[in-house]
Structure formats: C-alpha cells, structure tokens
N, C-alpha and C positions, 0 to 999 in steps of 0.2 A: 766541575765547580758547583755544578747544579746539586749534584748528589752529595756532594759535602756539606754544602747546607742545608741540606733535607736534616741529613742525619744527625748533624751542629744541632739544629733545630729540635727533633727529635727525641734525640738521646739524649744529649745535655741541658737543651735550654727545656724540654719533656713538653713543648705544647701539647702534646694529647693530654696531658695530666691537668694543665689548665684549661683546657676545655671540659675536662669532665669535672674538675672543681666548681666551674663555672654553672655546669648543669644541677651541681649537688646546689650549691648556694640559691640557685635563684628557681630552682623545680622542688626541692626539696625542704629550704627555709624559706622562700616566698620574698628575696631579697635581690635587688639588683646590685650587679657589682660597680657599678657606674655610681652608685650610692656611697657614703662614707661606710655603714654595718659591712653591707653585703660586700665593698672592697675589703675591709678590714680582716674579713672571715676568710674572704680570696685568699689573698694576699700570705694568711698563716697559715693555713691548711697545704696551700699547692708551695708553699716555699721549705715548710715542714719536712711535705713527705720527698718532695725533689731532694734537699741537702740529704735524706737519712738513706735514702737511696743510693745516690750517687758517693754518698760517705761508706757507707757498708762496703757495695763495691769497690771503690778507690783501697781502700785501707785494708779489704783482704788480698788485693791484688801487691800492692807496695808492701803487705809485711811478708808477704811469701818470697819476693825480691832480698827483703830485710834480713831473711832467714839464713841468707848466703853470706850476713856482716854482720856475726856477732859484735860486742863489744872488743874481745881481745882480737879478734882478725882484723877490725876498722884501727884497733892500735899501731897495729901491725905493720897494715897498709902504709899507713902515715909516718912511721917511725923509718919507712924506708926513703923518708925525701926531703929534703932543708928548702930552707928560703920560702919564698911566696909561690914555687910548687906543691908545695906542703899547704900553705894556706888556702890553694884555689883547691885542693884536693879533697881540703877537712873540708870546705863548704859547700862542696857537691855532695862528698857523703853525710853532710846534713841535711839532704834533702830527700833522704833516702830512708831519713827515722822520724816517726811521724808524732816528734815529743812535741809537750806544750814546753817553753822554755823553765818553768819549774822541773818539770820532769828530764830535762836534758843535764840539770846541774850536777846529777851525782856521776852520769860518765865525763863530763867536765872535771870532775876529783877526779875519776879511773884515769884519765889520760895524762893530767898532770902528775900524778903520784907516780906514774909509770913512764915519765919521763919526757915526754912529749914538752914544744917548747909554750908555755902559755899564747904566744901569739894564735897556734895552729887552734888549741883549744879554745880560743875563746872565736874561731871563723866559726867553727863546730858551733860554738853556743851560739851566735848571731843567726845562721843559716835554720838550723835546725827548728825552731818554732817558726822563723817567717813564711819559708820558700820550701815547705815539703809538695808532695806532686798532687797532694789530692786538693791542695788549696788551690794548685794551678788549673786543674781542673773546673773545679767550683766556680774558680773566676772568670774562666771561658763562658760559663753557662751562666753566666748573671749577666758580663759584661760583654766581651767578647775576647777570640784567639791574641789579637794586636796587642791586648790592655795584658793580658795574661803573662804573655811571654815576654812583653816589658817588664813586668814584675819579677817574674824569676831573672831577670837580667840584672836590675838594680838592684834585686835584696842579692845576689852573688856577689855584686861589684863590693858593694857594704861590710858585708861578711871578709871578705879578700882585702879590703882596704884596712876595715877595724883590725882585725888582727896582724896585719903585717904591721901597722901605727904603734900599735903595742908589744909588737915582735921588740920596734927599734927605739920605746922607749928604754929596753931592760928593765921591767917591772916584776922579774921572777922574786924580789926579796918585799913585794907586798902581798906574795901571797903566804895565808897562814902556815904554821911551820908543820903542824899536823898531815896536811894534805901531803908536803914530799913523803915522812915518816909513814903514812900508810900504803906503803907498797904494794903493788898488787904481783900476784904470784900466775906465773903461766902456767895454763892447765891445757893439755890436749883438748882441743875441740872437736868433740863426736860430728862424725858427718851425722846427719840428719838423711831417714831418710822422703819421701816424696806424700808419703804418709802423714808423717811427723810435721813436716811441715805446710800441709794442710791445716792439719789440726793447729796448732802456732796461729795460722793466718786468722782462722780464727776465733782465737781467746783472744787474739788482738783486735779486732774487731769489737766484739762485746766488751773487753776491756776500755775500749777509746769509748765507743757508744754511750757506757756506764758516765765515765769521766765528762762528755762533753754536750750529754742530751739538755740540760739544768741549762747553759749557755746558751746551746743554739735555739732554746723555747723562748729567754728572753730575748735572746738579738732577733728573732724575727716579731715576735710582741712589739720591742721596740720601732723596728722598722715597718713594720703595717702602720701601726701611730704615726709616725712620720712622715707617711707613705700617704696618707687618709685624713687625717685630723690635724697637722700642722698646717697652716696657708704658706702657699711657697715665698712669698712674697717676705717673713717671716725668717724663711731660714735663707733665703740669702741676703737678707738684709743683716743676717750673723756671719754666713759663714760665705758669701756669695763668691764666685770666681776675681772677682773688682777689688774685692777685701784682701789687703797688704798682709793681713795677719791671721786670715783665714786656716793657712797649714801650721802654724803656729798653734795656734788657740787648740786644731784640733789635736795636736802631738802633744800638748802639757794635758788637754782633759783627758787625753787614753791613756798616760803613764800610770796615773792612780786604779786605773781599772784592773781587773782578772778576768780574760774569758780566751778562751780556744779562737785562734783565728776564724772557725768556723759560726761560732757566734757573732761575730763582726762582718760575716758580708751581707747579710741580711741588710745592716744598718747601713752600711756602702753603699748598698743599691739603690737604697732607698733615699739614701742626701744626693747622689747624682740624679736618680729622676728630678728632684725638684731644684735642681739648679746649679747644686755645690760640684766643684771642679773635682775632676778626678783626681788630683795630688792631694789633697783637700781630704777628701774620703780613704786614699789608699795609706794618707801621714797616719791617718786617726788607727786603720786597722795597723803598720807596722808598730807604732806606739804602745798599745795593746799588747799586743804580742810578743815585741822583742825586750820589752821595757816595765814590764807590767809590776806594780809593788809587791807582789806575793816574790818573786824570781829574784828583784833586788835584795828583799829582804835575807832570801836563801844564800843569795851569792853574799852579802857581807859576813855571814858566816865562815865563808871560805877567803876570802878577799882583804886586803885592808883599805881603809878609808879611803885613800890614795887613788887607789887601783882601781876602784869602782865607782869614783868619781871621772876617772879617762875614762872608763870605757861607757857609761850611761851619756857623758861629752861628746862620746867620737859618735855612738847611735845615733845621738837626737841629732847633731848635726846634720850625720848623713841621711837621715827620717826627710828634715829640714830639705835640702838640697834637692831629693828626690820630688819630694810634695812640689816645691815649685815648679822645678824644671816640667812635673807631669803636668801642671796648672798651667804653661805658658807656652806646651808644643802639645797639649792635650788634642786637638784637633787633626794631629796626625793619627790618633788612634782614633779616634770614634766612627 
C-alpha cells in the first residue's frame, strides 16, 4: 500500500515536478509560491508540463491498443450483438478511441450508414469523448483513484443508458436520409505490423497534441486564476456544495463551450480546491465534453430536430443526476 502511493505520488500526481517548479519559481524568479505570482506561475508551469507528459504517454500507449480497432473491425465487433449488449459494448469501445466528440461524429455516420442500430451509435458517441483512459488517468492524478473510477463508471452507465433510451424510442426516421444512402464498403484490413504500429501511436500523439495544446494552455491559465486570484468565499457563494443549483448552473455554462476534456481538469481542480463539490466540477467537465456547441452543431447536420433534442435531454439529465448524486455521497470519495 505504501509503495502504491509512492508511485501514485510519483508518477501521476509527479511531486518531484512540483518540487522543482517550486525551486525554478521562487530561486529563479525571486517569487514565493505561497504568494498569488509566484502560485500562479506554480500552478501553470507544473500543471502544464505534468498533463503534456502524462498526455504524450497515455495517448501513445492507448492508440497502439487502438491500432488493433480500426473503424471497420469496431463495426464489426458490434454488428455481432443486439440489445443493450451491443450498447454496453459500443461504450467500452469508446473508451478506447481518444476523439473529442466532434471528431467522433463522422465514425458515428460510418456506423450508422453501415447499419448498426442508432441506439449503439450514439453510446459510441456518449462514451467516446467523456470516459476515454487517458482522462481516467489524468483524474487519478489531480484527484485521486476513488474520484477516477467513479467516473468511468457513471459516464459508462450514461453512454449504456442514453443509447438504449434511444434504441427504444425508434428514432432511426430522424436521422437524415443521406447517412443510410452512404454506405460504407468493406475493405480487407491489413494487419499492421509492430512497426507500423508504433509509428501510428505516434502521429496520434502529435496529432492530439497539435489539436488539444491551445485548450489545455487555457484551462490551466484559467484554473491558476481561480486557483490564486478568485477569494474562495466568492466561488462558493456561486457555486458552493449548499447551492440547489450549483451542478445545474455548471452543465448550462459548459454546454456553450469547446475544449478537450483535458482542458477542463485543470479548471476541476481548481473549483474543488476552493470549495465547489465534486458533481459540481465533474457536471461542468461532462458538459463540455459530451455536449459541447461545435459537436451539437455537427450532429444536426446528420440528425433531425427531434433526435437531437432526446439525445442532448437524455445527456444533460443524466450530467444532472450524476453531478448530484457525486455532490451528496461525495465524501465517500475524498
């Protein structure tokens, strides 16, 4: 136990990294960290280089996994199983492709064009930006193991629930007529070999990196700020654990947002140190993520009015339902 959280310690949560941030800021700029600067600079530097670390690693490790499920083999898989097997099935293997929910939308077309039933497709779309592994990761090392694997627990349960909701509305005649009509056509899949999919791991790597560094500069800017310069007394008189409409407030202000899950924990971290409840923080990043207006917008593209009014209903509820429930047993995790 000792040596698990050394290594917890360590590896994930990297105090050696904040101890020598610690040294650069206050031997180096002449700033204590105990200060609002000298934390602020803390705060962005050691939370910087920890995510792009443990993102690098994470994300070369999980696409070399990835590399064993193409698109038409994750079809494939799924095409062999009905019901809410099928559902819990699409939502595991979403958490195995490390899209942002824009980027998940066009194998969302690949599977529905190819036959799959929308219910399965859309756990896929749920799962796939909230609960991939490098986030659970991530959350270990912010928050800790407990908080983490709650999380992939409820964004699974979500993903398995939303889509089976939708399985058994029958809502296949709101989706546009284009997506049946582009069929997709099976191709033999080249094995790969060990090589190859090294290289793969990583172009995905500097591929995500590219896509999601712009995000994760601001969510941690933001969260230093919040971290340092808001008075706690402040945000939870907004958004405090006491407040009826705290996970509320925070799941309508992150719907309008766009940023990589990875850009939001920074800001997590930083409203739980000063007060705000962990449903409260974890509503705001599912929000973000599963829900975000750039993805809404893409999916009405493929969707109709209808269709994309249940399913953004069935999310935010279930967002809703989680943020509390974590806001009211939150003390079994911490």
């Amino acid at each position: 136990m000792v040596i698990f959280e050394w290594l917890n310690n360590q590896l994930l949560k990297m105090e050696w990294l904040s101890d020598l941030v610690i040294l650069l800021v206050e031997r180096g700029f002449g700033l204590h960290v105990e200060e609002r600067v000298g934390g602020s600079i803390h705060f962005f530097i050691y939370d910087v280089i920890k995510i792009f670390i443990l993102l690098s690693v994470l994300i070369f490790v999980i696409s070399y996994i990835q590399s064993f499920f193409p698109p038409e083999r994750t079809r494939k898989i799924l095409g062999r199983f009905k019901g809410i097997t099928a559902n819990i099935l699409s939502a595991l293997l979403g958490t195995v492709t490390p899209f942002c929910s824009c980027s998940s939308i066009p194998l969302f077309i690949g599977f529905t064009s190819a036959g799959l039933p929308i219910g399965v497709t859309f756990s896929f779309l749920i799962s796939s930006p909230l609960v991939d592994l490098a986030s659970v990761i991530l959350l270990a090392s912010i928050f800790n193991w407990r908080i983490a694997i709650a999380y992939v627990v409820v964004g699974l349960v979500l993903a398995v629930v939303g889509g089976t909701i939708i399985s058994k509305l029958k809502l296949e005649k709101y989706v546009e007529s284009f997506v049946y009509s582009n069929k997709m056509y099976e191709a033999e899949q080249e094995e790969l070999t060990t090589r190859e999919r090294l290289v793969y791991a990583k172009e995905q790597v500097l591929e995500i990196i590219k896509r999601v560094w712009l995000y994760i500069l601001i969510g941690v800017g933001i969260g230093a700020a919040i971290h340092n310069w808001i008075p706690e007394p402040v945000i939870t008189a907004i958004l405090g654990q006491d407040k009826w409409y705290s996970v509320l407030l925070a799941t309508v202000v992150g719907i309008p947002m766009y940023a990589d899950i990875f850009g939001t924990l920074p800001i997590a971290e930083a409203l739980v140190t000063k007060g705000v409840g962990v449903g409260t923080a974890l509503a705001f990043m599912m929000a973000v993520t599963a829900l975000s207006l750039p993805s809404i917008i893409m999916l009405k593209k493929v969707v109709k009015t209808k269709l994309l009014a249940i399913f953004i209903g069935v999310v935010t509820i279930g967002i809703l339902i989680i943020g509390y429930l974590f806001n009211t047993f939150g003390y079994l995790f911490i």
